[in-house]
N, C-alpha and C positions, 0 to 999 in steps of 0.2 A: 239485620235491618228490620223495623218494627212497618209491619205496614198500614198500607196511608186510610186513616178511616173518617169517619164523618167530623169525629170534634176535631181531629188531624188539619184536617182541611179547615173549620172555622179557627182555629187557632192560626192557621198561617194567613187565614183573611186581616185578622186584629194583629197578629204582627208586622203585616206591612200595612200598616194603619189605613185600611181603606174602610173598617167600619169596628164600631164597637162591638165587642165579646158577644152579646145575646145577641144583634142582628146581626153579626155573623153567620150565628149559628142557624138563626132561621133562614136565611137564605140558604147555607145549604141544605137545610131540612124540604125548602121549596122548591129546590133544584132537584132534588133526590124524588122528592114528590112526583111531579110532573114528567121528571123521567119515566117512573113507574107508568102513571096514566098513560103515556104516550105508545109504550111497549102492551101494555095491557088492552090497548086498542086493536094492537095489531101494526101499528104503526113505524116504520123504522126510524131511528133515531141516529142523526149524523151530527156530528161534532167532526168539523173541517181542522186536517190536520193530527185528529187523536183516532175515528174509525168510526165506523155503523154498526149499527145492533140492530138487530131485523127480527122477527118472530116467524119461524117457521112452523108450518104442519106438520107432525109427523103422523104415519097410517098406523093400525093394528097392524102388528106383527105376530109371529110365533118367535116363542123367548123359551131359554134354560136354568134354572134353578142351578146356580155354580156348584153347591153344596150337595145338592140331592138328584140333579141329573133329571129332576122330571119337567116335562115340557108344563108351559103357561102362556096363555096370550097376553102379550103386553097390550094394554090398552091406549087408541088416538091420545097424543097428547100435544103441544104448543111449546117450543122450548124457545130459547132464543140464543141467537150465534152474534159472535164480533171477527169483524172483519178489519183489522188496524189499519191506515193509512199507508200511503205508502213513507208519509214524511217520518212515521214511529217508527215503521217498520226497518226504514235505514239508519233514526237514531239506535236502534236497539241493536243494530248489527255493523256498529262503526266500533 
């Protein structure tokens, strides 16, 4: 199964004909967009029915080098987590 990517998605807009091929596309390039901005704020991001995307803090830690065994401080960084719905979460387990 090939998975689902950006021209993916505007190609399945212009197949159920709800908008021509290039504004397709730009819609979802605006959607993608503002996704971005929204998480990059810091801000979580819910889509009712699919899941939230939340941006946590994470602290300095002490970390290991797999290869070489020698210790390093991993440095604060902002990652972000998905938490599905629970309506996915039972399509995906029916």
């Amino acid at each position: 199964m090939a998975p689902l990517t950006k021209a993916s998605l505007a190609q399945a807009l212009f197949e159920l004909e709800l908008l021509p091929k290039k504004e397709a596309a730009q819609v979802v390039e605006s959607l993608i967009s503002l996704m971005k901005e929204t998480l990059a704020a810091g801000e979580p991001l819910l889509i009712s029915g699919f899941g939230k995307w939340t941006v946590k803090n994470k602290k300095s830690r002490q970390g290991r080098n797999p290869r070489t065994g020698a210790l390093l401080k991993i440095q604060p960084r902002r990652v972000v987590t998905f938490k599905p719905s629970g309506t996915l979460r039972r399509r995906l387990n029916t």
